[in-house]
MISEVEX-364609 format. One record per residue (C-alpha): x, y, z; chain; residue in three letters; residue number from 1. Coordinates in nm, 3 decimals. Example, Ala and Ser with C-alpha at 12.3 -4.5 7.8 and 13.67 -1.06 7.14 Angstrom:
BEGIN
{c1 1.230; c2 -0.450; c3 0.780; mol A; type ala; seq 1}
{c1 1.367; c2 -0.106; c3 0.714; mol A; type ser; seq 2}
//
This chain:
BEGIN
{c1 -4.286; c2 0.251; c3 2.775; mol A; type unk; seq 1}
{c1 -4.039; c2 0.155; c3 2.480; mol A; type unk; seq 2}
{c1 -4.219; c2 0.059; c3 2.161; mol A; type unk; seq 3}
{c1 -4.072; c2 -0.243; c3 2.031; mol A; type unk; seq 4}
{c1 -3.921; c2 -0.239; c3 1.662; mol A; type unk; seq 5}
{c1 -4.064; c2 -0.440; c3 1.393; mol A; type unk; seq 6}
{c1 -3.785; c2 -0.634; c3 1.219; mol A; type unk; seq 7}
{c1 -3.904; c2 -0.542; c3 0.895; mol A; type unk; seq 8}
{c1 -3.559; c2 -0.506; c3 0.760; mol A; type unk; seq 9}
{c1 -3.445; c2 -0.797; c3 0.942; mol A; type unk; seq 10}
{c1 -3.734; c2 -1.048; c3 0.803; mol A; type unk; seq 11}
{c1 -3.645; c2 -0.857; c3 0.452; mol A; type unk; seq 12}
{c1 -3.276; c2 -1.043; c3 0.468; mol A; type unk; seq 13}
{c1 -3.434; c2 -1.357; c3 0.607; mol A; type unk; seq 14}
{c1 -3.662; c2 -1.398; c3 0.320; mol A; type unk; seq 15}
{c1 -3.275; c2 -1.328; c3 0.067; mol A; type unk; seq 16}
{c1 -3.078; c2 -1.517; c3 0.214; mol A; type unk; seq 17}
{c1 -3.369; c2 -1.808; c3 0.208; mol A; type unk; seq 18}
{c1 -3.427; c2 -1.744; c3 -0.144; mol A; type unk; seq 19}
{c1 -3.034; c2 -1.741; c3 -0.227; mol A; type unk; seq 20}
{c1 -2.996; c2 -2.072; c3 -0.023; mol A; type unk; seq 21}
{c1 -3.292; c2 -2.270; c3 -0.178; mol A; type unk; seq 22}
{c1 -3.296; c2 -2.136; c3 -0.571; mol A; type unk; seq 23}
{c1 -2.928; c2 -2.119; c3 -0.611; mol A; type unk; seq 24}
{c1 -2.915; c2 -2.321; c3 -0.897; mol A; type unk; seq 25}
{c1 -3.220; c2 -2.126; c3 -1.053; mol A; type unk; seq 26}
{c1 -3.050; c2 -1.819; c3 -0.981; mol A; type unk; seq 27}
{c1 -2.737; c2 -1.980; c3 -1.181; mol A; type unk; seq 28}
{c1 -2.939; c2 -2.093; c3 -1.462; mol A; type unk; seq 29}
{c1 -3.108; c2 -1.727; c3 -1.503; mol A; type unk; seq 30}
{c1 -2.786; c2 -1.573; c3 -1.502; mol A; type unk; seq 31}
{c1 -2.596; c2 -1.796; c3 -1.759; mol A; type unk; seq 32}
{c1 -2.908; c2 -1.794; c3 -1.995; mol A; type unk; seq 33}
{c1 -2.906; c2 -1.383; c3 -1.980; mol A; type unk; seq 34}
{c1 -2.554; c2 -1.355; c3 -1.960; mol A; type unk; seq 35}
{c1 -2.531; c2 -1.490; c3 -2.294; mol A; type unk; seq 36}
{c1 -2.844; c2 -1.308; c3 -2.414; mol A; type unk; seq 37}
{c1 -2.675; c2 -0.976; c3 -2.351; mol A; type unk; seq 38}
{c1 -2.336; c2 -1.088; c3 -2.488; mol A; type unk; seq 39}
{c1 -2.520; c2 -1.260; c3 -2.797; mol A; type unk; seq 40}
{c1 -2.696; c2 -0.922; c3 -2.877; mol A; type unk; seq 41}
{c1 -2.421; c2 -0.750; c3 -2.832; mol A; type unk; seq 42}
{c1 -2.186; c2 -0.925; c3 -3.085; mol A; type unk; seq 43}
{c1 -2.433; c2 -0.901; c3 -3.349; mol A; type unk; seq 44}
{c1 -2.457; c2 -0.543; c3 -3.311; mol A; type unk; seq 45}
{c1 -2.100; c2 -0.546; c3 -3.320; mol A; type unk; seq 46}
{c1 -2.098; c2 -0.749; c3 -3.652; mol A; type unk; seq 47}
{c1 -2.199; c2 -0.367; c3 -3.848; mol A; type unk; seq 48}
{c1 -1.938; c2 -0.154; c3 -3.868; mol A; type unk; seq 49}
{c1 -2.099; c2 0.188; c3 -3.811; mol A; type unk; seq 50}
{c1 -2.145; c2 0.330; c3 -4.121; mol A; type unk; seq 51}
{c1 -2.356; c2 0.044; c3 -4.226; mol A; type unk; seq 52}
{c1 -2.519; c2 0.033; c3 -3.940; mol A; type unk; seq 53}
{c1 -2.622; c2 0.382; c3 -3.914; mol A; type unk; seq 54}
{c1 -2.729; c2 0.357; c3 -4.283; mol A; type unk; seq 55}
{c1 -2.966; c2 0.097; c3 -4.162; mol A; type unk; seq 56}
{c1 -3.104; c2 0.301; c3 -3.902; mol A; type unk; seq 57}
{c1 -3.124; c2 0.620; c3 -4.115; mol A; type unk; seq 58}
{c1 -3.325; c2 0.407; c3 -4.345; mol A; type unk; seq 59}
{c1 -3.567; c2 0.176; c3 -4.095; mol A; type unk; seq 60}
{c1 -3.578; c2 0.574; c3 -3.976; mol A; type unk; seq 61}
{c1 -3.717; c2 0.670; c3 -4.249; mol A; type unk; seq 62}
{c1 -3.990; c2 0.413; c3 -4.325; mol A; type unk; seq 63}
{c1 -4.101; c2 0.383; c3 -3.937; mol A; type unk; seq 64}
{c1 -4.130; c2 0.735; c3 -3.930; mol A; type unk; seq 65}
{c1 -4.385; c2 0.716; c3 -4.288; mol A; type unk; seq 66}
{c1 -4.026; c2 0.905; c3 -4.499; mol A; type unk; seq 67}
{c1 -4.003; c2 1.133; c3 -4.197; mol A; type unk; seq 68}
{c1 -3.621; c2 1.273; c3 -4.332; mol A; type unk; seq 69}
{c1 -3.616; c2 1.498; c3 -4.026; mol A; type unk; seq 70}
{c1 -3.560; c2 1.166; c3 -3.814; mol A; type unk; seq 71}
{c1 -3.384; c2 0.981; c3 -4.062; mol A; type unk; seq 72}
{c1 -3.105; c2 1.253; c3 -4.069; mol A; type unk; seq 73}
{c1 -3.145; c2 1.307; c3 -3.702; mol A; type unk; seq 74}
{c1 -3.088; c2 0.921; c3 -3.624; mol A; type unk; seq 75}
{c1 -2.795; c2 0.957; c3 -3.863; mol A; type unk; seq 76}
{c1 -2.648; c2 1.242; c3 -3.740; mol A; type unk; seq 77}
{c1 -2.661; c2 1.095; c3 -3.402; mol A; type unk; seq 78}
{c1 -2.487; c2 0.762; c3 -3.454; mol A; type unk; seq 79}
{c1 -2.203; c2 0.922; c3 -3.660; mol A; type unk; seq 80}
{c1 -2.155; c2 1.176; c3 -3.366; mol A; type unk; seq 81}
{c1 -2.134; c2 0.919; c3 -3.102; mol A; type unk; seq 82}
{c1 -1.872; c2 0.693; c3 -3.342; mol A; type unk; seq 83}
{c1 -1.672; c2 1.002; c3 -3.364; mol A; type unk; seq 84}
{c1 -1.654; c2 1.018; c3 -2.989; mol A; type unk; seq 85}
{c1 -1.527; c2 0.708; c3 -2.943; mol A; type unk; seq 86}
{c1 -1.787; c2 0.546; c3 -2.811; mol A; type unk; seq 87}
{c1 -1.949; c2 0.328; c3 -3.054; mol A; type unk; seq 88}
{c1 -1.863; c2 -0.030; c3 -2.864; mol A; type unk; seq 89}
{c1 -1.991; c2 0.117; c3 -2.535; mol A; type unk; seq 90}
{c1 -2.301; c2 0.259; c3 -2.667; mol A; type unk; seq 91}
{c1 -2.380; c2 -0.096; c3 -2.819; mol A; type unk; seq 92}
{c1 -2.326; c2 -0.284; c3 -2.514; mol A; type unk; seq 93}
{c1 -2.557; c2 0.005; c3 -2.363; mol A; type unk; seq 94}
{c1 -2.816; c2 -0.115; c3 -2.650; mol A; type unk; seq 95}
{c1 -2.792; c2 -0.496; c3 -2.588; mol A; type unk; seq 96}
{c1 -2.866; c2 -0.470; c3 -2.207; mol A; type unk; seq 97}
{c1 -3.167; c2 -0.212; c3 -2.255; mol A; type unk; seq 98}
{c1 -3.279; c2 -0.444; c3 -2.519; mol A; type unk; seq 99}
{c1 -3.242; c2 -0.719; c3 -2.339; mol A; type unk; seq 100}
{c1 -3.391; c2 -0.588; c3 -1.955; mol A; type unk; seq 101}
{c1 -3.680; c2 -0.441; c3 -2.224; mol A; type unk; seq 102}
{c1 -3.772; c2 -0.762; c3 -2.346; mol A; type unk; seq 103}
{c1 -3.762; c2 -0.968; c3 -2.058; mol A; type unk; seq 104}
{c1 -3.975; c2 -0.702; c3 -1.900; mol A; type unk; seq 105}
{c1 -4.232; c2 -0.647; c3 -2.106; mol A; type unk; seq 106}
{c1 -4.226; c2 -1.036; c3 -2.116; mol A; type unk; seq 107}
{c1 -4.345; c2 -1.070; c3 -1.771; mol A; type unk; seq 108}
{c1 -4.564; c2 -0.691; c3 -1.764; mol A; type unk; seq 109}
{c1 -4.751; c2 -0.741; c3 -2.045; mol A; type unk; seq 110}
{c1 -4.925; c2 -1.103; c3 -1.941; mol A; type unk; seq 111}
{c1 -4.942; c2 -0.955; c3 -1.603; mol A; type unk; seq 112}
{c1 -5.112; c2 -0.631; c3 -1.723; mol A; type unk; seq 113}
{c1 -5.361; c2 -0.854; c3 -1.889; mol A; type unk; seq 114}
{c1 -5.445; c2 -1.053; c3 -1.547; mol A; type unk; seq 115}
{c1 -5.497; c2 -0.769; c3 -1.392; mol A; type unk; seq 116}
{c1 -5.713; c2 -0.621; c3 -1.630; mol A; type unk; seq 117}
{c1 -5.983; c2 -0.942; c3 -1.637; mol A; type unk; seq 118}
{c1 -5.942; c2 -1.032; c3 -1.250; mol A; type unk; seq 119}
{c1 -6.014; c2 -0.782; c3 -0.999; mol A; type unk; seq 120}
{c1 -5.850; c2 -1.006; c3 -0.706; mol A; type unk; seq 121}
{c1 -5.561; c2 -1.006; c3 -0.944; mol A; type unk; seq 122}
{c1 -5.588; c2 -0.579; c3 -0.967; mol A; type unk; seq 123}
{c1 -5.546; c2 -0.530; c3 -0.603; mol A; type unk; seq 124}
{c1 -5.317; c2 -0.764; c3 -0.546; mol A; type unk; seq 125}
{c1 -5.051; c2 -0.595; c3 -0.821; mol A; type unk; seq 126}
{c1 -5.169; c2 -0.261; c3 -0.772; mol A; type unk; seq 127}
{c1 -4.955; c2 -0.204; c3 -0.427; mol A; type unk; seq 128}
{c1 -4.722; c2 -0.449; c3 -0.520; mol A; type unk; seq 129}
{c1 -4.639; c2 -0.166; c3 -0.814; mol A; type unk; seq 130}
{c1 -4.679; c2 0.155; c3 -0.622; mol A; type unk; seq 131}
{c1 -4.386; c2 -0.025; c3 -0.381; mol A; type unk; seq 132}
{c1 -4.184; c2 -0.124; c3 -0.707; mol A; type unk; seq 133}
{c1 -4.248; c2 0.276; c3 -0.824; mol A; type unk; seq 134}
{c1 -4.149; c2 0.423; c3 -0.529; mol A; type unk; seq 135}
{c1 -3.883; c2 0.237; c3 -0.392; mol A; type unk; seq 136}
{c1 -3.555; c2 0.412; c3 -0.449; mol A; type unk; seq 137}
{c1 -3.443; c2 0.261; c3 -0.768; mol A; type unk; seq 138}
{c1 -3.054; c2 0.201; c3 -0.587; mol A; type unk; seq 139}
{c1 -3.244; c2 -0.037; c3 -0.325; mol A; type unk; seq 140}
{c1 -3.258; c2 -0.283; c3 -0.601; mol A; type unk; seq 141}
{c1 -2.938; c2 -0.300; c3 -0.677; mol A; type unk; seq 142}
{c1 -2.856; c2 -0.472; c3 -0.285; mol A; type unk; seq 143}
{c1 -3.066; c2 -0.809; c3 -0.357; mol A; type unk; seq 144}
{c1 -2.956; c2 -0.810; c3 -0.717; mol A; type unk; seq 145}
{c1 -2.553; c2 -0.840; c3 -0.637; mol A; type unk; seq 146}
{c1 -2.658; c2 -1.089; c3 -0.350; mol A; type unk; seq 147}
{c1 -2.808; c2 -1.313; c3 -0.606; mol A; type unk; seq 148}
{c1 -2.603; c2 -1.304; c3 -0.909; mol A; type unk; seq 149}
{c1 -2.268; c2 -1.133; c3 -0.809; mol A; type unk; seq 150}
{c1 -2.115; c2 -0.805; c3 -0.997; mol A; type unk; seq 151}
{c1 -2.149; c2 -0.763; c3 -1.391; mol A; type unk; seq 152}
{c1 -2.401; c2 -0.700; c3 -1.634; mol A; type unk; seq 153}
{c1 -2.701; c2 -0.927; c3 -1.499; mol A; type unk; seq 154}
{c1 -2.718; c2 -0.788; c3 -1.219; mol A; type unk; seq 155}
{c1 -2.767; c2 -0.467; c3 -1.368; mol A; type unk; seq 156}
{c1 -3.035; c2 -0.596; c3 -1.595; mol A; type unk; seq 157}
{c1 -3.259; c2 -0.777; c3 -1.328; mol A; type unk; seq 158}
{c1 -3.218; c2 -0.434; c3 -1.127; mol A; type unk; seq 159}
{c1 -3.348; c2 -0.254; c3 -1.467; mol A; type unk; seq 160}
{c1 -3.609; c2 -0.546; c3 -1.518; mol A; type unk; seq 161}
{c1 -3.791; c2 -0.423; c3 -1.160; mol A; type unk; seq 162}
{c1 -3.735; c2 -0.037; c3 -1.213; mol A; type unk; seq 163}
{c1 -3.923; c2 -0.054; c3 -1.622; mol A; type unk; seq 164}
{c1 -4.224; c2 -0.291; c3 -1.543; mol A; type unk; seq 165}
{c1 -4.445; c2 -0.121; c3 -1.368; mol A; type unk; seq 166}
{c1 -4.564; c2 0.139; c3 -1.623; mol A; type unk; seq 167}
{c1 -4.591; c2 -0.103; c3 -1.839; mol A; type unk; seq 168}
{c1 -4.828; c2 -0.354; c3 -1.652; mol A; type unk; seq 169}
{c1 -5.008; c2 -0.051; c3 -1.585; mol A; type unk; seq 170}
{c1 -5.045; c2 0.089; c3 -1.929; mol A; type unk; seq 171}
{c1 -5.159; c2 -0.286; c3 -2.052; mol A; type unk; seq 172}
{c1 -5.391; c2 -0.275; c3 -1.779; mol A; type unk; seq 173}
{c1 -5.567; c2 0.060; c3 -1.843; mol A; type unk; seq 174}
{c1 -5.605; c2 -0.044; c3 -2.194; mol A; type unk; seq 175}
{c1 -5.759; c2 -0.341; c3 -2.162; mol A; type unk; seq 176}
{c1 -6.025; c2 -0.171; c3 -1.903; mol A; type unk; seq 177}
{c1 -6.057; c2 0.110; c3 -2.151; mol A; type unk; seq 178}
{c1 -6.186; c2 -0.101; c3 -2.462; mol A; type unk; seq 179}
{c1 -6.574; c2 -0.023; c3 -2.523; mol A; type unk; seq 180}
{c1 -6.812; c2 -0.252; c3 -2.397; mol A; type unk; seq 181}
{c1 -7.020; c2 -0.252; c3 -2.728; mol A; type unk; seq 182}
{c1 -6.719; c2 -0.422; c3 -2.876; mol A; type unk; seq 183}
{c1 -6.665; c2 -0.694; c3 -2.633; mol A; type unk; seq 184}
{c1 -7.089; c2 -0.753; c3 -2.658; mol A; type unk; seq 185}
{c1 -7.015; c2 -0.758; c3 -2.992; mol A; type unk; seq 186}
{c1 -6.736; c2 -1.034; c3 -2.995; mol A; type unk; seq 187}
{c1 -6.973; c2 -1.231; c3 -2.742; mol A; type unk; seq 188}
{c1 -7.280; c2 -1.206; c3 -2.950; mol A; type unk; seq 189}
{c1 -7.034; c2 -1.402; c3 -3.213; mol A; type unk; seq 190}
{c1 -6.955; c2 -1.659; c3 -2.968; mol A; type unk; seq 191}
{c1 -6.629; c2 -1.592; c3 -2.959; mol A; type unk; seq 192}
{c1 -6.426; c2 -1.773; c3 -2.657; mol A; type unk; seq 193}
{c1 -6.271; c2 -1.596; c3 -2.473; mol A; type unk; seq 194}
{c1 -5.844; c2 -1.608; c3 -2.611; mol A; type unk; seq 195}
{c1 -6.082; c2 -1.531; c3 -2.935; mol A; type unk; seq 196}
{c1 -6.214; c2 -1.206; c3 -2.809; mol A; type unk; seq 197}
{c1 -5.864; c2 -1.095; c3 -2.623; mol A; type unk; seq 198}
{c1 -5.656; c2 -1.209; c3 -2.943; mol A; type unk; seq 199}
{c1 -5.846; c2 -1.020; c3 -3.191; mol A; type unk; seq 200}
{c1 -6.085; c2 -0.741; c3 -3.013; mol A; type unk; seq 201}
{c1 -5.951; c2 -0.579; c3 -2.652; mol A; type unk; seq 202}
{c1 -5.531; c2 -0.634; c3 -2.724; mol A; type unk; seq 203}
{c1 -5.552; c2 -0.473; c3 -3.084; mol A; type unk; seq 204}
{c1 -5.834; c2 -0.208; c3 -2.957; mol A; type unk; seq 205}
{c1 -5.580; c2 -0.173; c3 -2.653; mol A; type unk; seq 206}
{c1 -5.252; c2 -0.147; c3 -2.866; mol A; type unk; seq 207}
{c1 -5.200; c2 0.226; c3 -2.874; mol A; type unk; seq 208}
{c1 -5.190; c2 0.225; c3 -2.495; mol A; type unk; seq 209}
{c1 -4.955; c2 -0.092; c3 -2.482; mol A; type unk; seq 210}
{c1 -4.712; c2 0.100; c3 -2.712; mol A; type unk; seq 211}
{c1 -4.738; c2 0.383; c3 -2.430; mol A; type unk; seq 212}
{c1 -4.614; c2 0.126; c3 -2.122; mol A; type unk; seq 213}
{c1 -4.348; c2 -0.010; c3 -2.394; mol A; type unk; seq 214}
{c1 -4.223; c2 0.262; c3 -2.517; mol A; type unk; seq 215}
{c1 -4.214; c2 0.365; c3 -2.122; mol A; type unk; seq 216}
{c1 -4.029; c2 0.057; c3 -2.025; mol A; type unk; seq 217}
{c1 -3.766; c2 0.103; c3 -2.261; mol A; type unk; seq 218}
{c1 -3.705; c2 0.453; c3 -2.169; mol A; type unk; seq 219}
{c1 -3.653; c2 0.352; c3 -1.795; mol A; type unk; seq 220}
{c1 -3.461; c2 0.078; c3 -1.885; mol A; type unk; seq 221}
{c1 -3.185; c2 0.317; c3 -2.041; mol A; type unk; seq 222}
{c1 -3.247; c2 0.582; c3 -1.783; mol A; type unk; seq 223}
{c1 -3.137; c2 0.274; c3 -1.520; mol A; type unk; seq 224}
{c1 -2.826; c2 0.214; c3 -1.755; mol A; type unk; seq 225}
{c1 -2.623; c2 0.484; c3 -1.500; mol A; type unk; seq 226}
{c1 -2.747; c2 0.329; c3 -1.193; mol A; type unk; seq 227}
{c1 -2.674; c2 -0.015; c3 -1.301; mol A; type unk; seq 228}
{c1 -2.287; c2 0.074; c3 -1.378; mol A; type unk; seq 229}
{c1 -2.259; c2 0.079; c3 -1.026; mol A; type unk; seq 230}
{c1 -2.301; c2 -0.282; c3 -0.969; mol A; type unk; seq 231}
{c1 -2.086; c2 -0.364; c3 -1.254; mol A; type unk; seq 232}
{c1 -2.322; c2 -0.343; c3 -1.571; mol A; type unk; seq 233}
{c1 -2.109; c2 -0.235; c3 -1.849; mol A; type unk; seq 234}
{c1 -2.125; c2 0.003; c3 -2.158; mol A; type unk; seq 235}
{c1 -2.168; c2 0.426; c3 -2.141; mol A; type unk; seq 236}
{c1 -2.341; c2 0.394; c3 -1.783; mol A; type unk; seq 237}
{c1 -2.019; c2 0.287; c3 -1.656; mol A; type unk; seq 238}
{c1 -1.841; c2 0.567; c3 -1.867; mol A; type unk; seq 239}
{c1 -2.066; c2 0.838; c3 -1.669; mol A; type unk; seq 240}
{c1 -1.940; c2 0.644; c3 -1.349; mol A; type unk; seq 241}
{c1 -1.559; c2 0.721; c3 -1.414; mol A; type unk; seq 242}
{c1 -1.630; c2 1.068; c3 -1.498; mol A; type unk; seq 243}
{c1 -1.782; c2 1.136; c3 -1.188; mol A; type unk; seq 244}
{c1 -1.572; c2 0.939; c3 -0.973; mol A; type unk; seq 245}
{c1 -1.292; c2 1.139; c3 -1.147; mol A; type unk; seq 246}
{c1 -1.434; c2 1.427; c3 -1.193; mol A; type unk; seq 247}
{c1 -1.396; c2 1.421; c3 -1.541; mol A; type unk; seq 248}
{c1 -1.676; c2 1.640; c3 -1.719; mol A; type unk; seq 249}
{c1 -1.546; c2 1.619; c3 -2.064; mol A; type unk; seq 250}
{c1 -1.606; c2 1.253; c3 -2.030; mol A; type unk; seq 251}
{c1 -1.919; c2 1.211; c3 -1.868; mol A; type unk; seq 252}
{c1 -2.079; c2 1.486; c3 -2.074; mol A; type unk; seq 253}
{c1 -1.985; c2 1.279; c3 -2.394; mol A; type unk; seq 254}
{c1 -2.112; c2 0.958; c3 -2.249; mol A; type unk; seq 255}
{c1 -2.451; c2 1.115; c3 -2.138; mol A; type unk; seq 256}
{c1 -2.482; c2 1.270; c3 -2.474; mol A; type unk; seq 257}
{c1 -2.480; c2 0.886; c3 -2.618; mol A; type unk; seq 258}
{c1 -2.710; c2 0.797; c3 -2.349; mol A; type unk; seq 259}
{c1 -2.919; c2 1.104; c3 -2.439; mol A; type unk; seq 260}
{c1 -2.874; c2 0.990; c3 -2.859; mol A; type unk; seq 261}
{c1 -2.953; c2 0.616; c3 -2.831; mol A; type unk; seq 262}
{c1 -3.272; c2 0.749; c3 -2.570; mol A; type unk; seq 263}
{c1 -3.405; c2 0.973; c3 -2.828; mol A; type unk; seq 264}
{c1 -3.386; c2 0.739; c3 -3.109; mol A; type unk; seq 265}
{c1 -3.543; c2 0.490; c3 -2.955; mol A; type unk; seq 266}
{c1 -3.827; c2 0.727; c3 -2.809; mol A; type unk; seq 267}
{c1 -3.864; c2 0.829; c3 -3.190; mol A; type unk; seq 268}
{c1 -3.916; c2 0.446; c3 -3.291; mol A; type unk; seq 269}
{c1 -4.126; c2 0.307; c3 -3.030; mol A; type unk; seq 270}
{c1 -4.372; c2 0.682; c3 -3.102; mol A; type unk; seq 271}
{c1 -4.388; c2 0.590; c3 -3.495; mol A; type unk; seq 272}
{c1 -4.476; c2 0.232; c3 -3.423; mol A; type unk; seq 273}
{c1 -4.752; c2 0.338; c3 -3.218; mol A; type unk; seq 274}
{c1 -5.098; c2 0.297; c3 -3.436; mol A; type unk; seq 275}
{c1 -5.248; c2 0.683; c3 -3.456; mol A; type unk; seq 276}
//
């Protein structure tokens, strides 16, 4: 007796199409507002030539990391290595959309992290709604995100938007649960409401593990930056794409050394701003 299929993948394009039929003009609107989000970070990055702007670096470098020189020189060194490359313009479009999908992730992760962490229901209703998001091969998002907003650099940042989240939302989560309960009796003995005893007792007791889940999402969101290229998104993801479609090693090795460069810098950052 023949088992009958489930149309899993079947109901899957149902549900896009549906979705690309009815929110169209949502769809638009998202793309046009991020669009120019990407393209307004990325010409005022552009506005620094690179020697000022790696002097600004050097020296936010060097403050973040409490007059670390070490990182200051090493964020320095970095930035003059990939202008001398060639690959300055590329590498800031590269910044704008990992900015940009970083933002607008944590945006939605962080508030979500937060529900989960105060409503159970909430919990086990994201919890394998993120190990499918985790999981999932990361090029499966790349399919619904050209059906909905076409080729180019949105795409590419919606796909990156769904890959960083979900260590994020999980981080925020885990840090919430982990604050001590004296505290929180503590904050309630005071009568504080509850946005009182969020705002000012579990986020900043929970802030070291946030910084974790953002300093996560921003290092997926770059390592999606390759991925992404092949849907259109711009900057040295795409230059890694030519290389290997040419088999050029001299220029993908100098494009993944920027990716490598901008990925270490910002690791650097994100660690310093973490509270000890």
């Amino acid at each position: 007796m023949a088992i009958t299929k489930i149309p899993v993948g079947e109901a899957i394009e149902v549900l896009v199409n549906w979705i690309e039929g009815n929110f169209g003009v949502l769809l638009d609107l998202f793309s046009d507002v991020t669009d120019y989000m990407i393209t307004g970070l990325n010409d005022i990055l552009l506005l620094f030539p690179p020697i000022l702007f790696t002097l600004i670096i050097a020296i936010a470098a060097y403050f973040i990391g409490k007059k670390d020189r070490k990182l200051a020189i090493g964020s320095a060194v970095g930035l003059l290595l990939v202008d001398n490359m060639g690959l300055w313009e590329l590498s800031m479009e590269t910044i704008a959309l990992v900015l940009a999908s970083a933002f607008l992730a944590l945006l939605i992760a962080i508030p979500l992290g937060i529900v989960s962490a105060k409503n159970e229901m909430a919990f086990h209703v994201i919890k394998p709604i993120l190990d499918l998001m985790q999981t999932m091969p990361s090029f499966v998002y790349l399919i619904p995100a050209v059906i909905f907003f076409g080729l180019g650099n949105v795409p590419g940042l919606v796909a990156t938007i769904v890959f960083a989240m979900p260590p994020a939302i999980r981080l925020t989560n885990l840090g919430i649960r982990q604050v001590p309960k004296e505290l929180t009796e503590v904050a309630d003995a005071f009568g504080s409401t509850p946005l009182q005893k969020l705002v000012k007792v579990e986020l900043p007791t929970a802030l070291p593990s946030i910084m974790a889940g953002v300093n996560q999402c921003i290092m997926l969101s770059l390592s999606m930056v390759v991925i992404a290229a092949m849907i259109g998104a711009r900057g040295l993801g795409y230059q890694v794409l030519i290389g290997i479609q040419r088999v050029d090693i001299g220029q993908g090795f100098e494009a993944g050394l920027g990716i490598v460069i901008i990925a270490v810098i910002l690791d650097r950052f994100t660690q310093h701003l973490t509270p000890k």
